[in-house]
C-alpha positions in Angstrom: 69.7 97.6 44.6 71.7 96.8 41.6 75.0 97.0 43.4 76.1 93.8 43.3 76.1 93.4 39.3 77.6 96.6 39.1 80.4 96.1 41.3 81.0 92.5 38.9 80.8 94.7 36.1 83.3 97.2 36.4 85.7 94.3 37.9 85.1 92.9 34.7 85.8 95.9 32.7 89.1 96.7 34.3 90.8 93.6 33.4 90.7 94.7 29.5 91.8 98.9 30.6 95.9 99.1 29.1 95.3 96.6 26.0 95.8 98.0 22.7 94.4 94.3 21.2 91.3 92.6 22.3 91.6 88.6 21.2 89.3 86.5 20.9 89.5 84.9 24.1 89.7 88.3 26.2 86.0 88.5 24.4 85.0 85.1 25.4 86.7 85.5 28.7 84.6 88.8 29.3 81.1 87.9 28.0 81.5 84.5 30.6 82.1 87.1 33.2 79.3 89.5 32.2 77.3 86.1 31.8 77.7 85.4 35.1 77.3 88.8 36.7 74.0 88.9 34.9 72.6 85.9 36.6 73.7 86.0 39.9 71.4 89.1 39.4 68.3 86.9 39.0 68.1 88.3 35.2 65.7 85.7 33.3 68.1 83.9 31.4 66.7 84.0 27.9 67.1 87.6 28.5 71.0 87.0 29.5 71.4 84.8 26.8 70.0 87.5 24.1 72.0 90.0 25.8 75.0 88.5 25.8 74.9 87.1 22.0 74.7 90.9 21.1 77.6 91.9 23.1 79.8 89.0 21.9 78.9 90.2 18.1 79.9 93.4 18.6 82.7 93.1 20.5 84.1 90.7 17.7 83.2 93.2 14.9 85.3 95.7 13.1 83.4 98.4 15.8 86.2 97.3 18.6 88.9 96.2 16.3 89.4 99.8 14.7 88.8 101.9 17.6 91.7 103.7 19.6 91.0 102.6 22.7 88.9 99.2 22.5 88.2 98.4 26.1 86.3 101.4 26.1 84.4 100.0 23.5 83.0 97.4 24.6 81.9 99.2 28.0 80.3 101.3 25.8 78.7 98.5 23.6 77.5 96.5 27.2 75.9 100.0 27.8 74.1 99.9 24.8 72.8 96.6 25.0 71.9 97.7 29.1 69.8 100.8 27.5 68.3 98.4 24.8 66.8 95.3 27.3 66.1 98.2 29.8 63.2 99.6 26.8 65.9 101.8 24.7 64.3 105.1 25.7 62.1 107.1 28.0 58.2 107.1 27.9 56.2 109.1 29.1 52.8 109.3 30.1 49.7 109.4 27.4 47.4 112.4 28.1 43.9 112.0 26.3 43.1 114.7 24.3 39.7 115.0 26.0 40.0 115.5 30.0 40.1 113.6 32.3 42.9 111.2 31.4 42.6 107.9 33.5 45.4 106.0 35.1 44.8 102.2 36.4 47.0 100.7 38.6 47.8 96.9 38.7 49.8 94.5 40.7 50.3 92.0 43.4 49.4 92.8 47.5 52.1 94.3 48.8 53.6 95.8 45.4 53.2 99.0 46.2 50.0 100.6 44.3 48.7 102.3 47.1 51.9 104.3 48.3 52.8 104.6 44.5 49.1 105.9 43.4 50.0 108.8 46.1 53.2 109.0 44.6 52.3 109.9 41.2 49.4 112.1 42.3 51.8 114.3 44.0 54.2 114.1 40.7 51.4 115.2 38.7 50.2 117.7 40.8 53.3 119.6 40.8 53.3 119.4 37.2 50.2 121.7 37.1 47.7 118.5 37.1 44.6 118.3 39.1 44.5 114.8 40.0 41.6 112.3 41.9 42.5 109.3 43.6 40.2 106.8 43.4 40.0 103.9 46.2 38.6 101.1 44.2 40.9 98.5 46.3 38.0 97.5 48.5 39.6 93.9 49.3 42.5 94.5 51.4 42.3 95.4 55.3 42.5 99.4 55.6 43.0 99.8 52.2 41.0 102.5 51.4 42.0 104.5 54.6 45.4 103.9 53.7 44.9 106.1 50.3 43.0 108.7 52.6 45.9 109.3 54.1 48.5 109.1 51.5 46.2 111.6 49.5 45.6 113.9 52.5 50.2 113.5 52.6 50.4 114.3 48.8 47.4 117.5 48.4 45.2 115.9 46.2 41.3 114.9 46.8 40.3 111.2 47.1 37.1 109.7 45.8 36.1 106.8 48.7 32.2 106.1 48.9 32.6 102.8 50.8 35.0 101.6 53.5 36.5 98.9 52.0 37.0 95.8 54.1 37.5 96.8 57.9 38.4 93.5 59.0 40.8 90.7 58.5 41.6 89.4 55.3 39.4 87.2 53.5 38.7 85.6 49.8 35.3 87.4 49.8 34.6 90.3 47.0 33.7 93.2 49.5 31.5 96.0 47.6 31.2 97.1 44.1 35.1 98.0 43.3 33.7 97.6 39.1 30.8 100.7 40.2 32.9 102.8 42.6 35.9 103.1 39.6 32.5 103.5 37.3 32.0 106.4 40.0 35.3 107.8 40.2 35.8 108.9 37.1 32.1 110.1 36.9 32.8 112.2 39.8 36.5 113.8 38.0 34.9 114.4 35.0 31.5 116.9 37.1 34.6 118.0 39.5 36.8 119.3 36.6 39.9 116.8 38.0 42.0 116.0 34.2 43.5 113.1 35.9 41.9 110.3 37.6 44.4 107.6 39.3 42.5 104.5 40.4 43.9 101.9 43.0 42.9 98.5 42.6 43.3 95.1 44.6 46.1 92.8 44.6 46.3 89.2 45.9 49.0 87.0 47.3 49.3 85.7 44.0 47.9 85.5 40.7 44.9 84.2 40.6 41.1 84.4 39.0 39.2 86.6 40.8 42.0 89.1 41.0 42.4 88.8 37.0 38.9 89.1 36.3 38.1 92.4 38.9 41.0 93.6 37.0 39.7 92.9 33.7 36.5 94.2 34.7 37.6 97.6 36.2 39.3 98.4 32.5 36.6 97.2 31.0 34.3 100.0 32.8 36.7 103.0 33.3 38.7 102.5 29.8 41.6 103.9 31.3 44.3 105.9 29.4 47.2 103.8 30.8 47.4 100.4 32.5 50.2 100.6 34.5 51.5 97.3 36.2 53.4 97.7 39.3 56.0 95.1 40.1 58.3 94.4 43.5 61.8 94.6 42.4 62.8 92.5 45.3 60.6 89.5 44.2 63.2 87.9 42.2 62.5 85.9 39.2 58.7 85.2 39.9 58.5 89.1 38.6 58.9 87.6 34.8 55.9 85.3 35.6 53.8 88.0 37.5 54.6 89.9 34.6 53.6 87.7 31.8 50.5 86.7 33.9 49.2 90.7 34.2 49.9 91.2 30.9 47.6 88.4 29.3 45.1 89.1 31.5 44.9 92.9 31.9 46.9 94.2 29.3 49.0 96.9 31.2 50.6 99.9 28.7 53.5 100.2 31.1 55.9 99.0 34.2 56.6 100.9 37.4 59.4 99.5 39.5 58.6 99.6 43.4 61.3 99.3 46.2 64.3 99.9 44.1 66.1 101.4 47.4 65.8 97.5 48.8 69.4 95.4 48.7 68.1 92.6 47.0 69.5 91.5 43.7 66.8 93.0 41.6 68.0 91.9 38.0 64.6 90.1 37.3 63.2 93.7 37.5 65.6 94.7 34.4 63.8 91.5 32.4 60.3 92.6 32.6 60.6 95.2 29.4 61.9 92.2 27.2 60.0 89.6 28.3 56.7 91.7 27.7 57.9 94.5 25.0 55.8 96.7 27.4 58.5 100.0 29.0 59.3 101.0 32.3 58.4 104.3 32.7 58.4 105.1 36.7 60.2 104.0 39.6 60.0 103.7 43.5 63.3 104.7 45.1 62.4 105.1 48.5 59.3 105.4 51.2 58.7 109.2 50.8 56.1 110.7 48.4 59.2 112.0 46.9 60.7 109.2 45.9 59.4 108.8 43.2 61.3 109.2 39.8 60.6 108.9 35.9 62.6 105.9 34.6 65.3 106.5 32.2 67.2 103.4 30.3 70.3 105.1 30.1 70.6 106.8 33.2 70.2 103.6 34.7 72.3 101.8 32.6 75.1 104.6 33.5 74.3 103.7 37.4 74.7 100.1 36.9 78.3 100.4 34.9 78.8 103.0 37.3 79.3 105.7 35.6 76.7 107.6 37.3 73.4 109.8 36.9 74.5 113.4 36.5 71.4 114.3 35.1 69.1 113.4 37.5 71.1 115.0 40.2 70.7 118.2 38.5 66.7 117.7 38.3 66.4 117.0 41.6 68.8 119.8 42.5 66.7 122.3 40.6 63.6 121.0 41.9 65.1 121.4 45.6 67.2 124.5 45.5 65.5 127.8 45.9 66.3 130.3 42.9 65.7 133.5 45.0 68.1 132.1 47.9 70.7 131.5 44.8 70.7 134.7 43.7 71.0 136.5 47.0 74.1 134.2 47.4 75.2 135.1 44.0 75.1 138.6 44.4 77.0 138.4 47.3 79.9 136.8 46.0 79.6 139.3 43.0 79.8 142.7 45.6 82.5 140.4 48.0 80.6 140.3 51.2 82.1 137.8 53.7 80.4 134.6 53.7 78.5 134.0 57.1 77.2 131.0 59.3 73.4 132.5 58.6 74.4 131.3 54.8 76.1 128.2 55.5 72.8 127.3 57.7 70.8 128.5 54.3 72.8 126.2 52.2 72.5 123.4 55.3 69.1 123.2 54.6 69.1 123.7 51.0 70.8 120.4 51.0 68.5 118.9 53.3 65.5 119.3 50.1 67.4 116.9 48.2 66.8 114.0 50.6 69.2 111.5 51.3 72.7 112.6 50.9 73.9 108.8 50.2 71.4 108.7 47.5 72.4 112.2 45.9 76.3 111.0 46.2 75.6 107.9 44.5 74.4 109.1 41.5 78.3 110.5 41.1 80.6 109.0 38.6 82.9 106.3 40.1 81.0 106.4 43.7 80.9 102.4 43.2 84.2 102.3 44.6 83.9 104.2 47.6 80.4 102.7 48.4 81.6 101.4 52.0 82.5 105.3 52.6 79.0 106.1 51.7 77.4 103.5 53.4 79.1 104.7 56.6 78.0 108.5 55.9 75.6 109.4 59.1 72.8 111.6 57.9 72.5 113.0 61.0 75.7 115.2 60.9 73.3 117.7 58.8 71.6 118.1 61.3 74.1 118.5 64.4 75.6 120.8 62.3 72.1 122.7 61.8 71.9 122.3 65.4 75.1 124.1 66.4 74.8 127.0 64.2 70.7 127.8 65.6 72.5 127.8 69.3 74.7 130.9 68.7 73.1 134.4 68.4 72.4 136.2 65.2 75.6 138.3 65.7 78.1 135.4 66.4 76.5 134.1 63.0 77.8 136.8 61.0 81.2 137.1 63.0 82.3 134.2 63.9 85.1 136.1 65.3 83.4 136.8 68.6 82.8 133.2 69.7 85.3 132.8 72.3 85.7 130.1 74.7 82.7 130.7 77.2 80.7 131.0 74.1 81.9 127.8 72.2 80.8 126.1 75.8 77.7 127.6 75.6 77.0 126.4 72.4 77.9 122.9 73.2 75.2 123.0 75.8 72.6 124.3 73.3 73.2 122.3 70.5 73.8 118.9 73.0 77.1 118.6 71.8 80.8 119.2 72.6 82.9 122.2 72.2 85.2 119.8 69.9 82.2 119.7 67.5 82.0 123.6 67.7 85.8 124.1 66.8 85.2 121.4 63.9 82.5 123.5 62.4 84.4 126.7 62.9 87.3 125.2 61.1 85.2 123.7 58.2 83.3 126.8 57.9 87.1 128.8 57.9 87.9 127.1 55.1 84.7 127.6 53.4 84.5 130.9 54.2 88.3 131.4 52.3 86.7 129.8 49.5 84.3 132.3 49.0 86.4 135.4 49.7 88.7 133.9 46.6 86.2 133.4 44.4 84.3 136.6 45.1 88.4 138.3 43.7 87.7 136.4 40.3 90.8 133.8 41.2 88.8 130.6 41.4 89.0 127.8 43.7 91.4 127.9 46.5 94.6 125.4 45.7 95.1 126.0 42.5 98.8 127.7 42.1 100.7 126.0 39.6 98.1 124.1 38.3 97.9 121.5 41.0 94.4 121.3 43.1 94.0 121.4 46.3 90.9 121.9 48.9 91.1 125.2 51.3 93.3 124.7 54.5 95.0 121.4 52.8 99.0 122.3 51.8 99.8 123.2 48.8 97.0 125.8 48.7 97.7 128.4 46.3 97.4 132.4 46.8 95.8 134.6 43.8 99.1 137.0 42.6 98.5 140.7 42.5 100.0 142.6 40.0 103.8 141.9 38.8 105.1 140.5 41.9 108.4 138.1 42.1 108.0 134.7 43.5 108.0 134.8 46.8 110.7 132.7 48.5 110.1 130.0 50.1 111.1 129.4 53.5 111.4 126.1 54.8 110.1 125.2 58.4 111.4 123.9 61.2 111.2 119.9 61.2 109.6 117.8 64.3 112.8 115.5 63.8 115.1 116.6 66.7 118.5 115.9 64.4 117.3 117.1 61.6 116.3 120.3 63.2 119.6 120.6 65.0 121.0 120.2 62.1 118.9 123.4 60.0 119.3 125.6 63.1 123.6 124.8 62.8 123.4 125.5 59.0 120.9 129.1 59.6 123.8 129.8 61.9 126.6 129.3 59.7 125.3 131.3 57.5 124.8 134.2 59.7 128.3 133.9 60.2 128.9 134.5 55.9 130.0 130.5 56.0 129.0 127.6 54.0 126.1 125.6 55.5 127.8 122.3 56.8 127.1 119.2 55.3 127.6 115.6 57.0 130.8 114.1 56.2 129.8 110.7 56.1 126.0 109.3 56.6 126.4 108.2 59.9 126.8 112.1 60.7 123.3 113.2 60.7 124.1 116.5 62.7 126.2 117.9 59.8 129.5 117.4 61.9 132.5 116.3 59.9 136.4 116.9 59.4 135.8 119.3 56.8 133.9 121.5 59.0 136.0 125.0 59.2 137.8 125.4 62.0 137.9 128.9 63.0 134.3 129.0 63.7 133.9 129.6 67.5 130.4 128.3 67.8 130.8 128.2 71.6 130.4 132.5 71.2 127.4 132.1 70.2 123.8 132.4 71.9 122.2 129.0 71.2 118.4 128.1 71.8 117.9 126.0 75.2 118.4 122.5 74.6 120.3 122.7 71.4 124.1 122.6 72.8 123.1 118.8 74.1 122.1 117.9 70.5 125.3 119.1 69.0 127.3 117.1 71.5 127.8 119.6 74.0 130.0 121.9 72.0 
């Protein structure tokens, strides 16, 4: 969503990289362009106006003057100041010391709550939680059916006495919503549930009704947190939506919906100053599991691009199975051969985490390959889980025996070509010689003479054993026809205990000059076909 203001960003920030001396006017010149960035955004401008004032400050104080590396600097203070309008730091959710803790959600029609209220449940639940969904969202077509199924999706029980409007939509209070949230948390508290979520209704817009059903469902459940869900797509009516809940209902918190969308999104990042109230959830996609805690300064290190390590590693633990890790662990320890039954393992180990564009944006400096990632087909995962399940159990562990009949059969299994089964045998190869090298204790593959390198790339290095002397390197044959001529003449010469020939002027590419010796009687000898032509018949 945000990638837009961070791509202006970091073009911003690399104008100051190599200066030793911010002036004045660099300052100036970089707060207009932050300025601008900001609210292109849709940030609410009293909120650019603060933020950029505090930026400017800094960046003229002795904090940037004195540092080593002052472009730097000011990244970092613009990272602060993100952290700071984004709530400065993480909260979490308020448990009431007396079972069950209730959870109200609030927002516009189409915000989100229902999806989100299955969302959290699920979150919760795999926390240890027993949570209750309550359908109190009795106004909006299919509403409460809706939350049956998202709760039947997430494993958690849903409390939903009446229907809920069947028909079209209309302006008409259907039911009781005030008595079945009355209800809800009745029924949590004799069913032992410690969490009780309840769903409410939205409207178009903000309106009467809709504020005072609000009002009167926290007046009658008394819920634990108020938590006002927000489109981030809805540009900068979100900072009037906002102000509106939050004289009428109050919320204790901000949940962030559809922050996958490609809208601008910056009037999401003005909602925690314009109401002092924190974000503390957000909505990254349409899966139950898309659903994340919000963190100020992991998302201000996504926006400057910089990043979200830690998150990758959360989900990553979450995803990745701890028994399969150690199996594979303990085989690199004892050197067995890494097999296609593994790389199928790690396949769809990968698979857990969910989108791989997602997971490889959250890497530092992604911004810059973004069109790269936005090209990346999710699908190859599969094909490639597709070819491995065609071969038998005994081609998995020796890839050896896949000849050419066998590739072909493949092909026909998987729906694909025998090209894509030579690709994934040559991938897995080079995988494969990764894992033998780290299972010696010699590290990654590439690394002679300190230079990287990825396996099967040149200048791959090979792990020395014992005292051995360099080995000599022997230089191949080139694909230029005169310069090969010209290494196979000079090989020869030196079989014959004679200096290898060089050209005598640059116009003789072949090595052939006047100071070439003259007892040589190259026509003795037994040259390769073709080459007499290239040395001009001789």
């Amino acid at each position: 969503m945000f990638n837009s203001l961070s791509d202006r960003l970091t073009a911003t920030f690399k104008n100051l990289r190599g200066r030793g001396r911010l002036s004045e006017a660099d300052i100036d010149a970089t707060v207009r362009e932050i300025r601008r960035a900001l609210l292109d955004a849709d940030v609410a401008v009293p909120v650019v106006r603060e933020f950029t004032a505090a930026v400017r400050e800094r960046s003229l104080s002795a904090e940037v003057s004195g540092a080593l590396n002052p472009a730097q600097q000011v990244v970092k203070i613009v990272n602060d100041e993100l952290v700071a309008i984004l709530g400065g730091q993480t909260r979490p959710l308020q448990f009431a010391k007396t079972p069950p803790t209730v959870i109200m959600l609030a927002g516009l029609q189409g915000a989100g709550k229902t999806t989100l209220a299955g969302k959290l449940a699920l979150a919760l639940r795999e926390q240890g939680h027993t949570p209750l969904l309550v359908a109190a969202d009795l106004q909006r077509p299919n509403a409460v059916t809706q939350l049956s199924v998202v709760a039947e999706r997430a494993g958690v029980p849903v409390y939903a006495p009446h229907p809920g409007n069947q028909g079209a939509e209309t302006d008409v209070v259907i039911g009781d919503p005030v008595g079945v949230a009355r209800d809800g948390v009745a029924e949590a508290k004799v069913k032992q549930h410690d969490v009780v979520i309840v769903d409410t209704a939205g409207r178009l817009g903000v309106d009467q009704v809709l504020m005072q059903q609000a009002s009167d469902i926290r007046d009658a459940v008394q819920p634990d947190e108020v938590l006002f869900v927000i489109d981030a797509m809805i540009g900068q009516d979100a900072v009037a939506t906002a102000k509106a809940f939050e004289e009428g209902v109050d919320f204790t918190g901000v949940v962030l919906s559809k922050l996958d969308g490609d809208a601008r999104g910056g009037a999401a990042l003005s909602v925690a100053t314009v109401t002092g109230r924190p974000i503390m959830f957000a909505s990254t996609g349409e899966k139950l599991t898309d659903f994340e805690v919000f963190h100020p300064d992991r998302m201000a290190s996504r926006i400057l691009d910089m990043g979200d390590v830690l998150t990758l590693i959360e989900q990553a633990e979450k995803a990745f199975d701890a028994e399969e890790a150690a199996k594979m662990a303990a085989k690199v320890e004892k050197g067995e051969d890494f097999t296609l039954s593994d790389f199928l393992v790690q396949m769809q180990q990968m698979k857990k985490l969910g989108s791989m564009k997602k997971m490889l944006g959250m890497m530092p400096g992604m911004g810059q390959m973004r069109e790269q990632l936005e090209n990346f087909d999710e699908r190859e995962v599969d094909r490639v889980q597709a070819l491995i399940q065609s071969m038998t159990p005994a081609e998995r562990d020796n890839p050896k025996l896949i000849n050419g009949s066998r590739r072909a059969r493949i092909a026909r299994g998987s729906g694909q070509t025998t090209t894509a089964v030579n690709q994934l045998l040559e991938r897995f190869g080079q995988a494969q010689k990764m894992m033998r090298q780290m299972s010696k204790g010699g590290g990654m593959p590439g690394m002679a003479g300190g230079v990287p390198g990825m396996p099967g790339m040149p200048g791959g290095g090979k792990k020395a054993r014992g005292k051995q002397a360099p080995a000599k390197k022997v230089k191949g044959k080139s694909g230029n026809p005169a310069k090969r001529a010209q290494q196979e003449r000079e090989a020869m010469q030196r079989a014959l205990g004679g200096p290898a020939a060089k050209p005598s002027s640059p116009g003789s590419a072949f090595g052939m000059g006047g100071d070439e010796p003259a007892e040589q009687d190259l026509s003795k000898l037994q040259l390769p076909d073709g080459l007499d032509k290239l040395l001009g018949g001789r």
